[in-house]
N, CA and C atoms as a LAMMPS dump frame, in Angstrom:
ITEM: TIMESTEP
0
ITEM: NUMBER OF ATOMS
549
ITEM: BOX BOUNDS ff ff ff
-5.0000000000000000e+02 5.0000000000000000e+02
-5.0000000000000000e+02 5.0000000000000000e+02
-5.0000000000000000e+02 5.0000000000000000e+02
ITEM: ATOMS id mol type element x y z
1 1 1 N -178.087 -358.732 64.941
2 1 2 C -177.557 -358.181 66.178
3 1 3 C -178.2 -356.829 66.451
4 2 1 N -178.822 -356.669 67.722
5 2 2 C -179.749 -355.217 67.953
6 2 3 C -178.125 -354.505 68.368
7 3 1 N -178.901 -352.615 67.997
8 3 2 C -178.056 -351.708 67.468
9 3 3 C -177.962 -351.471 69
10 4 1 N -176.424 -350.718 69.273
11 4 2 C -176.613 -350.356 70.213
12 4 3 C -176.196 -348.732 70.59
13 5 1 N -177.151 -348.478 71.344
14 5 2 C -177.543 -346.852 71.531
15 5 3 C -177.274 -346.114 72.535
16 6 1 N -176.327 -344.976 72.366
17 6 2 C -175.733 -344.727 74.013
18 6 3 C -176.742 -342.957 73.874
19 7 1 N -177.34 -342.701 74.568
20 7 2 C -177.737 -341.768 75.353
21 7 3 C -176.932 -340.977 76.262
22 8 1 N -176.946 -339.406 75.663
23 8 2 C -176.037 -339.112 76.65
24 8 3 C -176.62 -337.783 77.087
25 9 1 N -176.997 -337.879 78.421
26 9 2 C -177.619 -336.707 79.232
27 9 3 C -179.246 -337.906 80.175
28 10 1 N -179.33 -337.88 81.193
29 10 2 C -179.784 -338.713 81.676
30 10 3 C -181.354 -338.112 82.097
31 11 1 N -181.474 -336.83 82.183
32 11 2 C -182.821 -335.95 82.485
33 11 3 C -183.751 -336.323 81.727
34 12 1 N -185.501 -336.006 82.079
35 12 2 C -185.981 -336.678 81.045
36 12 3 C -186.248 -337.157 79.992
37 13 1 N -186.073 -336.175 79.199
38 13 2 C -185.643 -336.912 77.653
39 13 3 C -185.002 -338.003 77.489
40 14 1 N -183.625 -337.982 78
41 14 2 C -182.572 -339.062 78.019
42 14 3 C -183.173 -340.43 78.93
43 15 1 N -184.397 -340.113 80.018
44 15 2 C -184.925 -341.468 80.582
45 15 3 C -185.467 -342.099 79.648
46 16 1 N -186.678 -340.823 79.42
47 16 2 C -187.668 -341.319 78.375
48 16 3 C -187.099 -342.411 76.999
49 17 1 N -186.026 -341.768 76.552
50 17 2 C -185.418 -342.643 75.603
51 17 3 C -185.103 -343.937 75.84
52 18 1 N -184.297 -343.716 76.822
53 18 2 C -183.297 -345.014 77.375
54 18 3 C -184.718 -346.187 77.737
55 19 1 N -185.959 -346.021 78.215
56 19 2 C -187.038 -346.434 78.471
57 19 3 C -187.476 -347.27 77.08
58 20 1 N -187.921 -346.348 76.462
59 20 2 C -188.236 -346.5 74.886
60 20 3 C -187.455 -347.418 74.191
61 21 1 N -186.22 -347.222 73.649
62 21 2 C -184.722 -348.395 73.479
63 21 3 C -184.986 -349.751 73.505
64 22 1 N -185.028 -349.606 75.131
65 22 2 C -184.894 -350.473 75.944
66 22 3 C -185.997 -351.579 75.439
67 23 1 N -187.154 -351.142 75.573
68 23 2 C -188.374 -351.47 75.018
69 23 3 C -187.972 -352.479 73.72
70 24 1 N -187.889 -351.475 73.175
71 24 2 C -187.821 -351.581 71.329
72 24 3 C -186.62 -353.073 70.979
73 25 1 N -185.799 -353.352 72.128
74 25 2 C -184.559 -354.265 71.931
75 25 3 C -183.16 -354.039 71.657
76 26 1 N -183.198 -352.537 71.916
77 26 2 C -181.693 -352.712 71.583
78 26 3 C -181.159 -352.188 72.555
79 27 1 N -179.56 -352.558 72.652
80 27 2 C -178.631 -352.57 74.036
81 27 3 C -178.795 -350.719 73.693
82 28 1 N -178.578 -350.252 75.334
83 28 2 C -178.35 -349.324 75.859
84 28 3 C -177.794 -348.391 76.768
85 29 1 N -177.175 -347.739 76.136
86 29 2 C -176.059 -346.914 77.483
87 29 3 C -176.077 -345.314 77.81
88 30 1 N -176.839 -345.77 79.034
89 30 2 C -177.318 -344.201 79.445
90 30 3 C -176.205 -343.687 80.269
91 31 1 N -175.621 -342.247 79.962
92 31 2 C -174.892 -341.311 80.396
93 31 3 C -175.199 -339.874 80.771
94 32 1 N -174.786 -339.835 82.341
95 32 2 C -174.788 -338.195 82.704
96 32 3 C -173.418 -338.355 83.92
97 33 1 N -173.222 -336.853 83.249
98 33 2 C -172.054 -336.465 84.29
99 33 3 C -172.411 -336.375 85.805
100 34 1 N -173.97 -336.147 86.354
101 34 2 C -174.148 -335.802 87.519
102 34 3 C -174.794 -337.099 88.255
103 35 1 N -174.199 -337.831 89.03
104 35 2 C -174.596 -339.262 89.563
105 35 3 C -175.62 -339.12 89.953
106 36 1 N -177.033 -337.775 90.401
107 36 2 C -178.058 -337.633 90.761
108 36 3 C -178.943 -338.572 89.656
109 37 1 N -179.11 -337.421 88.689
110 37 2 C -179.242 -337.981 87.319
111 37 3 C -179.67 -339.616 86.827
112 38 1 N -178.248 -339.966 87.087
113 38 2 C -178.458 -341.548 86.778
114 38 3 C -178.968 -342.435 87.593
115 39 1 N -178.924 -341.505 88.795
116 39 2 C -179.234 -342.709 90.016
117 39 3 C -180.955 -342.401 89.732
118 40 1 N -181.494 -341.06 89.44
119 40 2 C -183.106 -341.171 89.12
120 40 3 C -183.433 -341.773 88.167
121 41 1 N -182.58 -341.737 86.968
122 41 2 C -183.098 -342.476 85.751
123 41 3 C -183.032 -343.966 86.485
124 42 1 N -181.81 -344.191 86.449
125 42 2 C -182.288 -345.945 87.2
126 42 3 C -183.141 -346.358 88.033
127 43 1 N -183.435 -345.479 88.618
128 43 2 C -185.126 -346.515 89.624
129 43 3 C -186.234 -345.821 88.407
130 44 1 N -185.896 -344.769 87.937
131 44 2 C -187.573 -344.941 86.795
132 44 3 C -187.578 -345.803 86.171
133 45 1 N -186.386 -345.972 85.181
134 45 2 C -186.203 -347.786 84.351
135 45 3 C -186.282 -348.565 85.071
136 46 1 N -185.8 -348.964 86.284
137 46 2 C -186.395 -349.996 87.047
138 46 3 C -187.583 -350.501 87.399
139 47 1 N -188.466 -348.914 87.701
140 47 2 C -190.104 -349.308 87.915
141 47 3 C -190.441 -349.609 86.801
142 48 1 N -190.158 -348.941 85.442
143 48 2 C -190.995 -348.8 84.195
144 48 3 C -190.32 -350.507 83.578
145 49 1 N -189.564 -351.044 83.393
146 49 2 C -188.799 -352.004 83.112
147 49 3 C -188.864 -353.583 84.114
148 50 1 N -188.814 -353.31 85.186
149 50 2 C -189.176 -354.338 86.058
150 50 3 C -187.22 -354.513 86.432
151 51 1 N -186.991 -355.298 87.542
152 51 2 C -185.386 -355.257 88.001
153 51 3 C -184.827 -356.566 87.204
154 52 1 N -183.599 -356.798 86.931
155 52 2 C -182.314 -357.774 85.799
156 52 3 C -182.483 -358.48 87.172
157 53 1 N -181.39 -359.249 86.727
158 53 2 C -181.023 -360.435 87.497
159 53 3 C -179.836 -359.926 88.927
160 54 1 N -179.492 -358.558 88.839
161 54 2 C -178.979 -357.96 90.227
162 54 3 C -179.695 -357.478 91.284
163 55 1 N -181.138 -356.888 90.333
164 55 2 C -182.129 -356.103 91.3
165 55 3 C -182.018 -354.778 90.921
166 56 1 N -181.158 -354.271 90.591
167 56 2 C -180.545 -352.936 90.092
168 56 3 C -180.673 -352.444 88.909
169 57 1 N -180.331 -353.302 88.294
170 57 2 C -180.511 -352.785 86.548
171 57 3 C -181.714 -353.186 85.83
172 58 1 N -181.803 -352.735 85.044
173 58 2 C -183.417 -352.479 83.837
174 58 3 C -182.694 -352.936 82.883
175 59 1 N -183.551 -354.628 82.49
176 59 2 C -183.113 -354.998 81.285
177 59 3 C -182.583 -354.184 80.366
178 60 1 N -181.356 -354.421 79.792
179 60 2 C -181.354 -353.63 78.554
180 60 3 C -180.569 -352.672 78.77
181 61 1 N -180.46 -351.974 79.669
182 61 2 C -179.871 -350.588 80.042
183 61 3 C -178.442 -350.928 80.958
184 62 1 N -177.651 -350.105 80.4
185 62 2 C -176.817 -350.166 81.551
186 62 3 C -175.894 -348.396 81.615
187 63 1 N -175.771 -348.202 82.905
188 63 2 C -175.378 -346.953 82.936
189 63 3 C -174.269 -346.577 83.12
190 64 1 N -173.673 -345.223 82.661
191 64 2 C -171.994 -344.966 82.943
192 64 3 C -171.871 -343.904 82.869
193 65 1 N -170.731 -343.126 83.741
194 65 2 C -170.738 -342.313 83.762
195 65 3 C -169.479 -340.901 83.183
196 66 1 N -169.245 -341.652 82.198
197 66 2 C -168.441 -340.97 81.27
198 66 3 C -168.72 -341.423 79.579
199 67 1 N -168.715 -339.827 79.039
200 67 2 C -169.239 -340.126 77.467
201 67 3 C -168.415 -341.301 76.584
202 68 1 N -166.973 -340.83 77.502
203 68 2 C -166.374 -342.131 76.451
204 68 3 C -166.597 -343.919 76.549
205 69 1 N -166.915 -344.108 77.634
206 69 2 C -167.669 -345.084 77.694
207 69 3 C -169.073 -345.87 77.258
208 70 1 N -170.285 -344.782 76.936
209 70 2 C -171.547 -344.531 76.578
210 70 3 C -171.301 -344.772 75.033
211 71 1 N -170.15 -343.962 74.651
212 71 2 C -169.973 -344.504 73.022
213 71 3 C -169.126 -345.154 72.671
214 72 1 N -168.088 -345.702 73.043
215 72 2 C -166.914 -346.572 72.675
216 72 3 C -167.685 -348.188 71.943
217 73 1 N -168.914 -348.435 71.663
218 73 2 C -169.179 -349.031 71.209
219 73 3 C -170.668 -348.597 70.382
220 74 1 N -171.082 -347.828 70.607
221 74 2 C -172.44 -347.152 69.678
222 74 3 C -172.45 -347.215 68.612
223 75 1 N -173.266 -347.429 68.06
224 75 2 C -173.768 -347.492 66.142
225 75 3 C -174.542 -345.922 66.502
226 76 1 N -175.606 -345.4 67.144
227 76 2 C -176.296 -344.125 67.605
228 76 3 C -175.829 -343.695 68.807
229 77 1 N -175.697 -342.029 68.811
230 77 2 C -176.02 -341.817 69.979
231 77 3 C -176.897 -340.422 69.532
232 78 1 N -177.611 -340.409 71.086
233 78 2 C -178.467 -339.263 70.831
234 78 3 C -178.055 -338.404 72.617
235 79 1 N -178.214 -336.952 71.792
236 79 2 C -177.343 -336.428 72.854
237 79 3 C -178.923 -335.451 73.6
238 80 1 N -178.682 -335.341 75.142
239 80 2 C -179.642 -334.388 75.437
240 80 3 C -179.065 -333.718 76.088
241 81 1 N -178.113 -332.774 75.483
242 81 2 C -177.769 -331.544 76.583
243 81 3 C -178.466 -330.509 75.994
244 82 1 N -178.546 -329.133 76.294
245 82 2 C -179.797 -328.06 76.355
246 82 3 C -179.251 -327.489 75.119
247 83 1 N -180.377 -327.407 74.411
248 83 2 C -180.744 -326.949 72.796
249 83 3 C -180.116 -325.435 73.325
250 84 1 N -178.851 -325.208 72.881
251 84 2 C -178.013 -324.018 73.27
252 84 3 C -176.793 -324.197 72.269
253 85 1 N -176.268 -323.26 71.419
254 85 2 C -175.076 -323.376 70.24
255 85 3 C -173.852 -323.821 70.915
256 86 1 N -173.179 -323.286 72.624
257 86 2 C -172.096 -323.64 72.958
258 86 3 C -172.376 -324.93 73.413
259 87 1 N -173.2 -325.832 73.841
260 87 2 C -173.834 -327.309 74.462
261 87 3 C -173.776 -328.051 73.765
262 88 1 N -174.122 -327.719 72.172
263 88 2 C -174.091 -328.977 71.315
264 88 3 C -172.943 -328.552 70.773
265 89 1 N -172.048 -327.555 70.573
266 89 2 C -171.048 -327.926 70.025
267 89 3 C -170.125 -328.595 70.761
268 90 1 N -170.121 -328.473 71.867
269 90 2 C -169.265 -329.187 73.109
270 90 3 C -169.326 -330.356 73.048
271 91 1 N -170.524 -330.669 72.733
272 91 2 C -170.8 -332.599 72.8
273 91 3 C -171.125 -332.932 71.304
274 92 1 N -170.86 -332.005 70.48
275 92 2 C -170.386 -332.75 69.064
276 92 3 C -169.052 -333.383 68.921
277 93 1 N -168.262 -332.524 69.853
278 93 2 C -167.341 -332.019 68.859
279 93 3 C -166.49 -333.178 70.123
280 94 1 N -167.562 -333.644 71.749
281 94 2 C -166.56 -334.993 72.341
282 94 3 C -166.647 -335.989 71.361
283 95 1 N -168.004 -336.084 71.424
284 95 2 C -168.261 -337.246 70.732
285 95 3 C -167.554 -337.438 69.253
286 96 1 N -167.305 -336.501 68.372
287 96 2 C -166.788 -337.151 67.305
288 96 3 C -165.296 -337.614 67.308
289 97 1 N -165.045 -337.162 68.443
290 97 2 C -163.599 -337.578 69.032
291 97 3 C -163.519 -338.733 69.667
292 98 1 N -164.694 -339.35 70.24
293 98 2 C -164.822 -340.632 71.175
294 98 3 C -165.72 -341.76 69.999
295 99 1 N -166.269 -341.397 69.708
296 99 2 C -166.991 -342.517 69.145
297 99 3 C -166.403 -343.442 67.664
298 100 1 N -166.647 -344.172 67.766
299 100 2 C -166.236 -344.932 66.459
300 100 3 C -166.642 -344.545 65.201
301 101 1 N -165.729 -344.468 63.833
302 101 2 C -165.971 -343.779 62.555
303 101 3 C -167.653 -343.94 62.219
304 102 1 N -168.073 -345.258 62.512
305 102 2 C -169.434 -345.428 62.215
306 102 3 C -170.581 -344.884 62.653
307 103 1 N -170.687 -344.152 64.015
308 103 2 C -171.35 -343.546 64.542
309 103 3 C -171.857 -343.042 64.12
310 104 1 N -173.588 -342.701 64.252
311 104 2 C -174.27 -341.844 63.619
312 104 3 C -175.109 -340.698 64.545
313 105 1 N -174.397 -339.725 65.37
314 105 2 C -175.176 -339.164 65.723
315 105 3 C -176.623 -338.185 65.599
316 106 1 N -177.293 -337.829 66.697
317 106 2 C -178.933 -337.629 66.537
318 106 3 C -178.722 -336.447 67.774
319 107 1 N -179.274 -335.483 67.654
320 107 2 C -179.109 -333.854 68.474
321 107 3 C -180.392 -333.551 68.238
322 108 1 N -181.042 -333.475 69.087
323 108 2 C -181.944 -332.486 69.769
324 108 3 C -182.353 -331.513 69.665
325 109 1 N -182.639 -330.494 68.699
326 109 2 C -182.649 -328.833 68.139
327 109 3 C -183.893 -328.323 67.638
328 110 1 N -184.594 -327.618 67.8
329 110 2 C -185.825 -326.724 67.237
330 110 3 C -184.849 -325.802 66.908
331 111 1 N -184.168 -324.963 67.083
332 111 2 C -183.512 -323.792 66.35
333 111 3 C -182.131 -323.794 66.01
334 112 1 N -181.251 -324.46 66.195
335 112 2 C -180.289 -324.892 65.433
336 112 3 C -180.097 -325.561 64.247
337 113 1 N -179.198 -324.96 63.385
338 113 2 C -179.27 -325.728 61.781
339 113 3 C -177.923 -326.744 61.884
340 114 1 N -178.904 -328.077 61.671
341 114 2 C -177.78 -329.212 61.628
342 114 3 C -176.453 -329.241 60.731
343 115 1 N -177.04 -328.409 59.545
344 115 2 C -175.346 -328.234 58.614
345 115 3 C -174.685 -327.592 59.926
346 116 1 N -174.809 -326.713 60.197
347 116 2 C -173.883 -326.006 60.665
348 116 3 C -172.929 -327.131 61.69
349 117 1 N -174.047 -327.28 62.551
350 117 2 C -173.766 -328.369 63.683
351 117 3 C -172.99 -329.5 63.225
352 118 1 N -173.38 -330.157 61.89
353 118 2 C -172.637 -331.25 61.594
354 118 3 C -171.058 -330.632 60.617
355 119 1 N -171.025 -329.66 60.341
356 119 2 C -169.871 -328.821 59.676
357 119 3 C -168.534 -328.909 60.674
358 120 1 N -169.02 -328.972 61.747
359 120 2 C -168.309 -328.768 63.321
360 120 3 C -167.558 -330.055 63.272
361 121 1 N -167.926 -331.445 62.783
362 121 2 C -167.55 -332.198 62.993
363 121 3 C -166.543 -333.089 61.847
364 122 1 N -165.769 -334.53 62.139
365 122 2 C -165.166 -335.21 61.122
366 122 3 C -166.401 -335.967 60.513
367 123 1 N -167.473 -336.189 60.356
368 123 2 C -168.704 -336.828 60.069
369 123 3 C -169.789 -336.123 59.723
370 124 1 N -170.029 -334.728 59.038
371 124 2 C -170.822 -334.592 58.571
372 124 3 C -172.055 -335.285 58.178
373 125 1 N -171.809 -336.448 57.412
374 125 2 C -172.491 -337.373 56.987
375 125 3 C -173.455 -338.034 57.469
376 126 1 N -172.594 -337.944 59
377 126 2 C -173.347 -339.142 60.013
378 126 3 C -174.551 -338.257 61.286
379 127 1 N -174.471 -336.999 60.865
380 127 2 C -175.325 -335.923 62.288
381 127 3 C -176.737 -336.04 61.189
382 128 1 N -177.848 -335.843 62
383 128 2 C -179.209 -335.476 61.939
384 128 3 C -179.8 -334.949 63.357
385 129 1 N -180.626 -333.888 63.108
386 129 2 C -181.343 -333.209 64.302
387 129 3 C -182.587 -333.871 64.489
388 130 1 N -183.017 -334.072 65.552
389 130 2 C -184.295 -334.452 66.051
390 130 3 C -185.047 -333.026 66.149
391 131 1 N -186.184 -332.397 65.219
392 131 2 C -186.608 -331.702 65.69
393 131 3 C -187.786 -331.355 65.809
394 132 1 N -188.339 -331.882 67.155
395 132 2 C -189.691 -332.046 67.95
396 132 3 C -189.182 -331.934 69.157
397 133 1 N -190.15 -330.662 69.738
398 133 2 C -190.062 -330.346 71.328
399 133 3 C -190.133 -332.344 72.293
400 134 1 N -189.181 -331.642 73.377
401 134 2 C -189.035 -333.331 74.264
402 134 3 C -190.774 -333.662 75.002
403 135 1 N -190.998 -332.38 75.315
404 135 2 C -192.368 -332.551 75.912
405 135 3 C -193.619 -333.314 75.01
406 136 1 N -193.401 -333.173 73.778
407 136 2 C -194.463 -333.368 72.977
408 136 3 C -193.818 -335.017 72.052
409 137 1 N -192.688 -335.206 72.593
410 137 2 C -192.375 -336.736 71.883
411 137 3 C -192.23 -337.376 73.056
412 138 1 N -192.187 -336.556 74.502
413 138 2 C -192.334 -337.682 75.674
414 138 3 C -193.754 -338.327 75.778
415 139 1 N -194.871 -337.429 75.514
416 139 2 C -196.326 -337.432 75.538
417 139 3 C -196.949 -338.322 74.565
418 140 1 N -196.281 -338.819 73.338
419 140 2 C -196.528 -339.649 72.727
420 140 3 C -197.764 -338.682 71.75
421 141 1 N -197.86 -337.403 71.908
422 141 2 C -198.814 -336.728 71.344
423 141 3 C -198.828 -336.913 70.075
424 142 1 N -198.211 -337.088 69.313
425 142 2 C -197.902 -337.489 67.925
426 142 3 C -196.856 -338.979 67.204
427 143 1 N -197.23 -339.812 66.216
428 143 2 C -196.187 -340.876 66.11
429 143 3 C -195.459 -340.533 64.744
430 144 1 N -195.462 -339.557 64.555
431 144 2 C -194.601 -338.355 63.482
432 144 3 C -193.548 -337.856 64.18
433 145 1 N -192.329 -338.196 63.766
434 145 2 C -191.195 -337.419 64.467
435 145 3 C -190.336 -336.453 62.623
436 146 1 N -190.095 -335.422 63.561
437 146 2 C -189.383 -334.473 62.272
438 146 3 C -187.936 -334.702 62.304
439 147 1 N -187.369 -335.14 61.555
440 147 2 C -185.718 -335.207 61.619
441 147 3 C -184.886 -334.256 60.43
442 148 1 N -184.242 -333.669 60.859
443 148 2 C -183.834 -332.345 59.588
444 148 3 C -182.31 -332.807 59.742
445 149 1 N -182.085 -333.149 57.945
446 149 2 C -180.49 -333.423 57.655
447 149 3 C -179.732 -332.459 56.862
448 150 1 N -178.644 -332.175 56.582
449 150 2 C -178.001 -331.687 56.228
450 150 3 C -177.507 -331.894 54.99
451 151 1 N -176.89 -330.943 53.301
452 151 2 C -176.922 -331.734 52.466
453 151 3 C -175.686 -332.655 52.165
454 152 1 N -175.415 -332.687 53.269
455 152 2 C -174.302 -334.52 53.172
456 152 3 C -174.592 -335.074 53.867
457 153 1 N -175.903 -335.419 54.386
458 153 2 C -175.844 -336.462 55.473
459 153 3 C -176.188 -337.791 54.467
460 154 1 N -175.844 -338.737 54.812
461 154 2 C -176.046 -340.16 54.104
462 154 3 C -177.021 -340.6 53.955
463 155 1 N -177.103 -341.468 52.678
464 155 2 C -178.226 -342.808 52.9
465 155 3 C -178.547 -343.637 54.001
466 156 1 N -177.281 -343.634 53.914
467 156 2 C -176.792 -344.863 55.482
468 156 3 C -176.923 -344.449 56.535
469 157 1 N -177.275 -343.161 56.677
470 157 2 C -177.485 -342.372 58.309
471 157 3 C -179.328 -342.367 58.141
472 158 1 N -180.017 -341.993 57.366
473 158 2 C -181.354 -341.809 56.862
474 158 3 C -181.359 -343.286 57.675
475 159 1 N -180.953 -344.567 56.858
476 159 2 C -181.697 -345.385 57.123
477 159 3 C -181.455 -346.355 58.451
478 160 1 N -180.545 -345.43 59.261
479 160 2 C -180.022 -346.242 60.153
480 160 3 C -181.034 -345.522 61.275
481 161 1 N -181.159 -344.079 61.467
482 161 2 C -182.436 -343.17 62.095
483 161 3 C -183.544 -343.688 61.538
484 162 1 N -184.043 -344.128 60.196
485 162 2 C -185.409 -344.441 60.037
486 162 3 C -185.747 -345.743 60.578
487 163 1 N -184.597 -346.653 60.842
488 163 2 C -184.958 -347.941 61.366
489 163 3 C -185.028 -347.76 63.184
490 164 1 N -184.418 -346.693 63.97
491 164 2 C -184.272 -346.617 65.081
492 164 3 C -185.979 -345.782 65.744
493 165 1 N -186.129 -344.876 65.135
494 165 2 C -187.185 -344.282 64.977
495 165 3 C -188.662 -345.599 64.952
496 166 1 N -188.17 -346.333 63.776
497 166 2 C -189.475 -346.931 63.244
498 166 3 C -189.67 -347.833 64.55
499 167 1 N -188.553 -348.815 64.836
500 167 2 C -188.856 -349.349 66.148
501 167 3 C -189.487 -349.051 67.477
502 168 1 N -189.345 -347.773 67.561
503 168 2 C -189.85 -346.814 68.832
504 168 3 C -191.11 -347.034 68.602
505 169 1 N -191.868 -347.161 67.089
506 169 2 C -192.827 -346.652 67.207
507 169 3 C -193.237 -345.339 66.237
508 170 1 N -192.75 -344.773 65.635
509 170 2 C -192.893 -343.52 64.977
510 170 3 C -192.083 -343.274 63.783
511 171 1 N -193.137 -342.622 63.181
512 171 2 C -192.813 -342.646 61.423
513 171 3 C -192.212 -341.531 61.479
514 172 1 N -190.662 -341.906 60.952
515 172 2 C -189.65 -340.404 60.56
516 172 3 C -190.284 -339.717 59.3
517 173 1 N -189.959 -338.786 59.467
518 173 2 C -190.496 -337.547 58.296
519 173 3 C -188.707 -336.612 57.868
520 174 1 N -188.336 -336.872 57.341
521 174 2 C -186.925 -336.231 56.676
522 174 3 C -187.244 -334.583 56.095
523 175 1 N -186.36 -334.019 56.927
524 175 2 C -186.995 -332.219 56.04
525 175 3 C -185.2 -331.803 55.878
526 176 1 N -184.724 -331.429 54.977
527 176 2 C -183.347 -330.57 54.613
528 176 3 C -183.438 -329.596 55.343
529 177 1 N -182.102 -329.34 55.686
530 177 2 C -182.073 -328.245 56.652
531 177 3 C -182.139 -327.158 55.853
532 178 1 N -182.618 -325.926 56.068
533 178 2 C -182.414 -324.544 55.206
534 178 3 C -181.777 -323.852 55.509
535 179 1 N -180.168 -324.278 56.672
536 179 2 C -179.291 -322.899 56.518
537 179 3 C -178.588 -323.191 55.261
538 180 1 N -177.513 -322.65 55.005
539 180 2 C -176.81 -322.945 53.787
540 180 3 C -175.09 -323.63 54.782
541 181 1 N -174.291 -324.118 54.016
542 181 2 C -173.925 -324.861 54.918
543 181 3 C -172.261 -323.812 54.441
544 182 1 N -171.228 -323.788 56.051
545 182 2 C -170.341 -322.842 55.091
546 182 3 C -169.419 -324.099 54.715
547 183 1 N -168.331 -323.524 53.707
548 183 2 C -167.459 -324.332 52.969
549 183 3 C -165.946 -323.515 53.166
């Protein structure tokens, strides 16, 4: 059964992904609060994807516009709101409230330390940072992606990101985070 992956923030990154996913085979649920947003991501997946059987939707994808919906069934989600400390804690801290125990979320960060970020939450275990600028993993400039975990994040989260990753296309590279984590 393909995994299914809710995206939440619909701007490019979040197209680019939902694009990518989509691609790769697994169900997808793209989310933004601002109906602009989704209504652009849906005709780019539409051109880039070709139109479903309504005319409207891009195989694979389907869109909504509330987080609790986007994850009420997710194995991943990957969040793109702006690499900012009050942004991701805001949408850590919905999501670990909305999503199912299994969830493994994926955040977005060049300068944020994922302990910290995942400390915030009931799932430690389950957070890893994506950290590669969006411009330079939209560009395909590299098929190396950097993912920095925390020291409780799981086996089972490693290999659930290394299989989501590998499908895209790109070889995960695992680096420990170096803040120290508080207790």
């Amino acid at each position: 059964m393909a995994l299914t992956v809710a995206i939440v923030g619909a701007g490019p990154l979040g197209r680019w992904l939902a694009l990518e996913a989509a691609r790769a085979g697994f169900n997808v649920l793209l989310e933004d609060v601002m109906p602009s947003n989704l209504h652009h991501a849906q005709e780019y997946l539409r051109r880039q994807l070709g139109p479903g059987a309504a005319g409207l939707e891009a195989p694979g994808v389907q869109y909504v516009s509330t987080i609790e919906d986007a994850v009420r069934d997710a194995d991943l989600v990957i969040d793109c709101v702006p690499d900012e400390l009050e942004s991701k804690l805001e949408i850590l801290w919905l999501l670990d409230r909305m999503a199912p125990p299994r969830t493994v979320f994926v955040t977005p960060t060049m300068r944020l330390s994922i302990a910290d970020l995942a400390h915030c939450t009931y799932r430690p275990e389950k957070c890893v940072a994506l950290a590669v600028e969006a411009t330079t993993l939209t560009a395909g400039a590299s098929r190396e992606i950097l993912l920095r975990t925390s020291p409780r994040t799981a086996p089972e989260t490693v290999a659930l990101v290394t299989h989501f990753w590998g499908e895209l296309g790109f070889t995960p590279a695992f680096k420990p985070d170096q803040a120290a984590e508080p207790r």
